[in-house]
C-alpha positions in Angstrom: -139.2 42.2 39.2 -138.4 40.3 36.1 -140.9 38.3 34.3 -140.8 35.1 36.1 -141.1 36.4 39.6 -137.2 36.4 40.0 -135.9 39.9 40.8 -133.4 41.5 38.6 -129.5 40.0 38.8 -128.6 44.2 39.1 -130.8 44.1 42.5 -130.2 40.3 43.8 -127.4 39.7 47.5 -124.1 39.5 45.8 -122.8 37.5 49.1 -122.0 34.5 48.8 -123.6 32.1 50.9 -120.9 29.6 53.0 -120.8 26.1 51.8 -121.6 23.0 53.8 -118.5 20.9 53.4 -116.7 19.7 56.8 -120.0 16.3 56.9 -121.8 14.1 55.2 -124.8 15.8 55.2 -123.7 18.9 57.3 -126.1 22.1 57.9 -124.7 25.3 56.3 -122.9 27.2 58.1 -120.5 30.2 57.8 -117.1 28.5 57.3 -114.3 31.5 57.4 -111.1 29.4 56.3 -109.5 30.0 53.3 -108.3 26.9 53.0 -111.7 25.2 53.2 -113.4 27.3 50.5 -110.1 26.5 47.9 -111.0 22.7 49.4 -114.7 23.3 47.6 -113.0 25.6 44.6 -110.7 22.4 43.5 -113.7 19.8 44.4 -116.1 21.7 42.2 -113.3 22.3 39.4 -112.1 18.6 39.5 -116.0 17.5 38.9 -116.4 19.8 35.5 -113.0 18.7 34.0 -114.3 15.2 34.3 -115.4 15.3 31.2 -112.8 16.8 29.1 -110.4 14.3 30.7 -112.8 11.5 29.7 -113.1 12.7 26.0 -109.2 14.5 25.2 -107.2 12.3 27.6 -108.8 9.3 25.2 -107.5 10.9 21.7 -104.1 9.8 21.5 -105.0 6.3 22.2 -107.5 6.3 19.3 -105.0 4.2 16.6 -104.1 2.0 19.2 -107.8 1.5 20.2 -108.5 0.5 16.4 -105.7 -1.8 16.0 -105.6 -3.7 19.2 -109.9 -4.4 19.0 -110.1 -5.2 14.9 -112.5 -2.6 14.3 -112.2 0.0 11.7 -111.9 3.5 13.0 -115.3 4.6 12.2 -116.7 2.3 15.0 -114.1 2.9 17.2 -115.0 7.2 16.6 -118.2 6.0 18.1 -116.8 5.5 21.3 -116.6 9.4 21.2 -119.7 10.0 20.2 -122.0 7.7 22.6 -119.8 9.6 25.8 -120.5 12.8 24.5 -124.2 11.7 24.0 -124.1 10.1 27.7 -123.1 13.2 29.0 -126.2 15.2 27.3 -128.4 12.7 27.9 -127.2 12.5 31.4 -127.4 15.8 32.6 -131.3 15.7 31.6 -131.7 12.8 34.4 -129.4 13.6 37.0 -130.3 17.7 37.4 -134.3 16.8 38.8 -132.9 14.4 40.8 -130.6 16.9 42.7 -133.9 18.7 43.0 -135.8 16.1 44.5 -133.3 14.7 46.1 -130.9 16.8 46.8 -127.0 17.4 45.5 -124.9 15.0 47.5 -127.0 11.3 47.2 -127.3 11.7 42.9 -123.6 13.1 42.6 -121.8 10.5 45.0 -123.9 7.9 42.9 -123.0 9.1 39.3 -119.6 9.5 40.2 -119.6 5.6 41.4 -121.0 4.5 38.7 -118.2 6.4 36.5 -115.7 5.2 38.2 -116.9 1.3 37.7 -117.4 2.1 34.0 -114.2 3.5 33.4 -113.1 0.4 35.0 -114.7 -1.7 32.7 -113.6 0.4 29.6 -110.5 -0.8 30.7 -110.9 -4.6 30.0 -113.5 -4.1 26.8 -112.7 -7.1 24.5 -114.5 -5.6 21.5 -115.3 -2.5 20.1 -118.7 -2.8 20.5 -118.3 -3.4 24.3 -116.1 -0.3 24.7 -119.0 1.5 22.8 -121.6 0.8 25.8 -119.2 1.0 28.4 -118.2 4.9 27.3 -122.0 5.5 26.6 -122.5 4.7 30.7 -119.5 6.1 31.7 -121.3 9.8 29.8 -124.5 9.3 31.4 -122.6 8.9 34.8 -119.7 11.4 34.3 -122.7 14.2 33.5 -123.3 13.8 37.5 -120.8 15.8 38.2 -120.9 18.6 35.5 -124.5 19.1 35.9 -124.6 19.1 39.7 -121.3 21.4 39.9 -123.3 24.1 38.4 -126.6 23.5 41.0 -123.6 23.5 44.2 -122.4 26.9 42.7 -126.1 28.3 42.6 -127.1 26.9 46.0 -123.5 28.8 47.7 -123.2 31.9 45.6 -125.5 34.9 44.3 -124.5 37.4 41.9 -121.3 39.0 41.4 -120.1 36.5 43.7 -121.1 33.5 41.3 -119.9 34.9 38.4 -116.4 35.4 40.0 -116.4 31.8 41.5 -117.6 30.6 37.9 -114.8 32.5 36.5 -112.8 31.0 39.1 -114.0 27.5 37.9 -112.4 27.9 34.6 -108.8 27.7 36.0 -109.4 24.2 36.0 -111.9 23.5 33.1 -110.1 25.9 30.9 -106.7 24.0 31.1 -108.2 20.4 31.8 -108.9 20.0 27.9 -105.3 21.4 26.7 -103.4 18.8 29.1 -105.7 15.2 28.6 -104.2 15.1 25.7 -100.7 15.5 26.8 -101.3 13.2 29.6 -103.1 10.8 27.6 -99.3 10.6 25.4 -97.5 10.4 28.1 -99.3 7.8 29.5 -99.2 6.1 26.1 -95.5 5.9 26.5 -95.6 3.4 29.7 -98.6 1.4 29.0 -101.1 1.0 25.9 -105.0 2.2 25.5 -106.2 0.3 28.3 -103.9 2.2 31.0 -105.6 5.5 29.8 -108.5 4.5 31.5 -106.8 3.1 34.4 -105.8 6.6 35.5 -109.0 7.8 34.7 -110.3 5.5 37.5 -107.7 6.7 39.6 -108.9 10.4 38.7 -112.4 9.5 39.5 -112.4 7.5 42.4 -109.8 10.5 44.2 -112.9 12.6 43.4 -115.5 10.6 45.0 -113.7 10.5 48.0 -113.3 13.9 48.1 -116.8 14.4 47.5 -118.0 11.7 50.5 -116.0 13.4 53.0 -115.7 17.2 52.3 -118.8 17.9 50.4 -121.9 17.9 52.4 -125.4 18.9 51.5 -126.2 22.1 49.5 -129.8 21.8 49.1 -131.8 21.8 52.4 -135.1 19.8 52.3 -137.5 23.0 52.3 -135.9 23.8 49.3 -136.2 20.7 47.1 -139.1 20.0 44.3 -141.2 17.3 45.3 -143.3 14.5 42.9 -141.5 12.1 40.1 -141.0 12.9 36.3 -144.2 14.6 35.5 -143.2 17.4 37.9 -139.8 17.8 37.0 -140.5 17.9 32.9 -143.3 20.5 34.2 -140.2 22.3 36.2 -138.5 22.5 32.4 -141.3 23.6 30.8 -142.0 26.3 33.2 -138.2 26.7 32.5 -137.7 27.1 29.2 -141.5 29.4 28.7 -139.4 32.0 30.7 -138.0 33.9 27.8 -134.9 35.7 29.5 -134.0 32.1 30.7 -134.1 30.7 27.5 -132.5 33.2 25.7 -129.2 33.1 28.0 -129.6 29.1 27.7 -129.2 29.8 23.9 -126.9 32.5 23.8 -124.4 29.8 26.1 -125.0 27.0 23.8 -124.4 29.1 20.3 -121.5 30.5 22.2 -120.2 26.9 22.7 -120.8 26.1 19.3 -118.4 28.2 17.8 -115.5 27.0 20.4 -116.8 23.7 19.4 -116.3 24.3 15.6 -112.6 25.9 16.8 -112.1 22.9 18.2 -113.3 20.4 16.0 -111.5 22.1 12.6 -108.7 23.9 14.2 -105.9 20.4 13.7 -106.8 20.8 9.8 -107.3 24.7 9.7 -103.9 25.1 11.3 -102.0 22.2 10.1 -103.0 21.1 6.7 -104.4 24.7 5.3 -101.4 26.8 6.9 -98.7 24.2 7.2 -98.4 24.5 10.6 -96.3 21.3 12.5 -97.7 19.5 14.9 -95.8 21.1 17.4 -96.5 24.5 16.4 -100.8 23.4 16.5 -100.2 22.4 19.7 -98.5 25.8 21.0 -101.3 28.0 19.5 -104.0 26.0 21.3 -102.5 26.2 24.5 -102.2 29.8 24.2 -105.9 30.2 23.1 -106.7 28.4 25.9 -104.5 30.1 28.4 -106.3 33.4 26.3 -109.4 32.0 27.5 -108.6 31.7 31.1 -107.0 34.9 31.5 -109.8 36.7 30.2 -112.1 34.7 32.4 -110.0 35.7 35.3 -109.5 39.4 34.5 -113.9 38.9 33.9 -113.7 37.5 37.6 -111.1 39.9 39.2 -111.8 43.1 37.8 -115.0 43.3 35.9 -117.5 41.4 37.7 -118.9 43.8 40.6 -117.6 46.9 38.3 -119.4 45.9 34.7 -122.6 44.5 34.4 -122.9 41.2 33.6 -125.1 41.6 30.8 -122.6 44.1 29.7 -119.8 42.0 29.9 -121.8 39.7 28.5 -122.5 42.0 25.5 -118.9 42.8 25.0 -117.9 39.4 24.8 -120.6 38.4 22.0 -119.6 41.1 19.5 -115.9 40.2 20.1 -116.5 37.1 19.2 -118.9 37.8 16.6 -116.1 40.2 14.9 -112.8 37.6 15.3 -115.4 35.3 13.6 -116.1 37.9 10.6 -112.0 38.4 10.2 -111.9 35.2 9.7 -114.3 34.1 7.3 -113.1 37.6 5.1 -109.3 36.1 5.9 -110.5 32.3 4.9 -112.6 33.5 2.1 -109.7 35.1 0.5 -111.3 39.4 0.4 -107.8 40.3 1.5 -105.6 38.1 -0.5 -103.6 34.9 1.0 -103.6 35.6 4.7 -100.6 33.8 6.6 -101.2 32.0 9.6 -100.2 34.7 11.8 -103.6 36.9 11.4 -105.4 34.1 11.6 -103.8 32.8 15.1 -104.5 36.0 16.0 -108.4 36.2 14.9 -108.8 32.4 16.6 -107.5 34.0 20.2 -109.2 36.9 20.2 -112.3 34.6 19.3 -111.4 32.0 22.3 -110.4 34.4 24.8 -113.6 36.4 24.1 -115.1 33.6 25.5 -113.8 33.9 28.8 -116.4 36.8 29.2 -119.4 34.8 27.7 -119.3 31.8 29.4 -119.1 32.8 33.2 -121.9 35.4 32.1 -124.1 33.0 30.5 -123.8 30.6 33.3 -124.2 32.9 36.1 -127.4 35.2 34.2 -129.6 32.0 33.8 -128.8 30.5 37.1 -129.5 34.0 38.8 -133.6 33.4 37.7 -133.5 29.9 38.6 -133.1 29.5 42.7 -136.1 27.4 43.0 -134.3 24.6 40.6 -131.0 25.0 39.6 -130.5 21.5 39.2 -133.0 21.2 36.3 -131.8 24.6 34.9 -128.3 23.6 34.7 -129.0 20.3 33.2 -130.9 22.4 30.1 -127.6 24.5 30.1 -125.7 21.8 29.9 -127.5 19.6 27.3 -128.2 22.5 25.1 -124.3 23.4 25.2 -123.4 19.7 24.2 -125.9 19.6 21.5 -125.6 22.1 19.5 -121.3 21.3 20.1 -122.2 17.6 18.4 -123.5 19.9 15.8 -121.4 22.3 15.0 -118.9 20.1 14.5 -119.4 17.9 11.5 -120.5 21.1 9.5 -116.8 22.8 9.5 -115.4 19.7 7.3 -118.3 19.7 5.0 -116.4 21.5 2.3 -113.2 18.9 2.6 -110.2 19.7 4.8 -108.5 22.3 2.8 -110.5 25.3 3.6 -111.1 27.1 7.0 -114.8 28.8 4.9 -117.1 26.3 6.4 -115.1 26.7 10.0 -115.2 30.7 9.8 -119.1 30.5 8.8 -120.1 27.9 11.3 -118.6 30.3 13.9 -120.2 33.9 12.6 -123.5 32.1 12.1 -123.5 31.2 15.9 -122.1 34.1 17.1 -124.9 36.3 15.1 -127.5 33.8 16.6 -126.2 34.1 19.8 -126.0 37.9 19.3 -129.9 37.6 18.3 -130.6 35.8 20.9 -129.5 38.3 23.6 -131.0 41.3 21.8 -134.2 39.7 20.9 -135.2 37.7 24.3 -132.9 38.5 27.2 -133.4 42.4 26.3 -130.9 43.5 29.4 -131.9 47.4 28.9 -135.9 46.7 29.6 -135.3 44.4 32.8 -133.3 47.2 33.8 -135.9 50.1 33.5 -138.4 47.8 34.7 -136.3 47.2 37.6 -135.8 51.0 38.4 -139.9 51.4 37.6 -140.5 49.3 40.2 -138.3 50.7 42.7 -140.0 53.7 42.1 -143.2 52.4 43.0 -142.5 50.0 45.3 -142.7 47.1 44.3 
């Protein structure tokens, strides 16, 4: 037993468990078609690229944004920064309602609500309105991200979740590579308004989806009952688990660092290394085709073979090393490095993380049965924050060195390192596992 009552993910039922999906609020039962489990695969995958279609599709539109309202661009950059708060902020509200309540009722009404403030983005006449329109249209897209997470828990158990979260990444690995490729094209046919007009589309195709194929994961004897005093006591209880916390934090330094890649990675590549747009635009796509691979190779082959906590482990010190390359690269130890060994240190970072992330996710939610709604919306938040603070401190020596990017990314790969060693501590779960088998316990 582990210390929070929640056995061991080595000695957990690695079967998954069917998913309720043909009615509204269907019973489970076993469902044997393929064809209805890659129904529930895209559903699940369409509801966590939600939000990097809602922030990446929205980029190339920014200049047009800030001429066609009168506002300078710093106010207009806020109408990334109040979606990406609505979508922390969000998941800390809508993951104890899917406990109380169940999944379906709070993700069928965040994803109406996105759907009418996307709308409304649409016809914004100021800046200012745009600004509270995206801030909704966060705290209603989080629905869906946080909830995906708590339907994955309540269908899957071990090596099975972590190959179906590995699975997930097909579609949340490419969906921030082609928003804004879609968001250009779209940008050739109509202006910044018309952005948001497909995201509507996008979103009300999902809530369909979701009202008639996704029924109930949660049965009633399995919810957590009272208002907001029990579910902040659920997060407490939460976050005073140490292994728990420590994989929460190990996930959201992880995501830092791809946060930092993505945040200085235009300037790093472009204005440091000369790089055209064009050729930018290559190398992320293959970092992020790097980082689905990976995930599915994690998925395919490792998961079931490897540990998770090993895979786990591998993937940290991967990163942590492409992040030391390139701060010794950036800082200048080996002379001028081209842009060459650096593309290379940035995919071996990014690709590592298709074997942290899937890990992360599946390690926490594997001691968290009895409320995976409020444990994925820590995950979540935690990710997003530390992201919204990562990224402002890889320009803060100017735009014409990658240092502050390379150090951002080895401080929270060390950290996340840390983290792992110091509170998840894999090897003593394990021979307390095996010392209670032994006694039987």
């Amino acid at each position: 037993m582990t210390e929070s009552g929640a056995p061991a993910a080595e000695a957990r039922d690695d079967s998954p468990q069917r998913p309720a999906i043909s009615g509204r609020d269907a019973p489970a039962a076993p469902v044997a078609a393929r064809r209805t489990s890659l129904l529930v695969t895209l559903v699940l995958g369409g509801l966590t690229a939600v939000p990097p279609l809602s922030m990446d599709m929205y980029l190339p539109a920014l200049p047009q944004v800030t001429a066609a309202l009168h506002s300078p661009a710093a106010t207009v950059q806020l109408t990334l920064t109040t979606c990406l708060a609505g979508m922390a902020l969000g998941q800390m509200i809508v993951g104890p309602m899917s406990d109380k309540w169940g999944r379906r009722r709070p993700l069928l009404v965040g994803m109406v609500v996105y759907v009418l403030a996307t709308a409304l983005c649409a016809v914004a006449t100021d800046a200012e309105v745009l600004i509270g329109f995206r801030l909704l249209q966060g705290l209603a897209g989080a629905a869906g991200i946080v909830i995906a997470r708590a339907v994955v828990r309540d269908l899957y158990d071990g090596v099975a979740m972590a190959r179906f979260f590995a699975t997930l990444m097909l579609i949340s690995g490419v969906a921030p590579v082609v928003a804004p490729l879609i968001g250009g094209q779209i940008l050739r046919v109509t202006d910044w308004r018309g952005v948001f007009v497909v995201l509507t589309v996008v979103g009300l195709l999902l809530t369909l989806l979701v009202w008639r194929r996704l029924g109930e994961t949660l049965p009633p004897e399995r919810r957590q009952p009272g208002g907001l005093g029990p579910a902040l006591r659920t997060m407490r209880d939460l976050l005073a688990d140490r292994v728990f916390s420590g994989y929460l934090l190990v996930g959201a330094f992880a995501f830092a660092a791809l946060f930092a890649y993505i945040s200085a990675s235009p300037f790093v590549v472009q204005e440091i290394y000369g790089a055209s747009p064009q050729t930018f635009s290559l190398l992320f796509g293959l970092n992020s085709v790097g980082l689905v691979a990976v995930g599915q190779i994690n998925g395919k082959l490792l998961v079931g073979r490897v540990g998770l906590d090993k895979v786990l482990g591998t993937g940290l010190a991967l990163v942590a090393l492409a992040a030391a390359a390139l701060l010794l690269m950036s800082s200048g130890v080996f002379g001028k490095a081209g842009l060459v060994p650096v593309a290379a240190g940035l995919f071996v970072l990014m690709s590592a993380m298709g074997l942290v992330m899937p890990s992360t996710n599946t390690l926490a939610l594997l001691r968290t049965p009895h409320a995976a709604g409020s444990a994925s919306a820590l995950l979540g938040t935690s990710t997003f924050l530390l992201g919204a603070v990562a990224s402002p401190l890889v320009g803060i020596a100017g735009e014409r060195t990658a240092v502050p990017m390379a150090v951002v990314q080895l401080s929270c790969a060390v950290l996340a390192l840390v983290s792992f060693l110091g509170m998840c501590r894999p090897w003593q779960r394990k021979r307390e596992g095996a010392a209670g088998e032994r006694t039987g316990l």
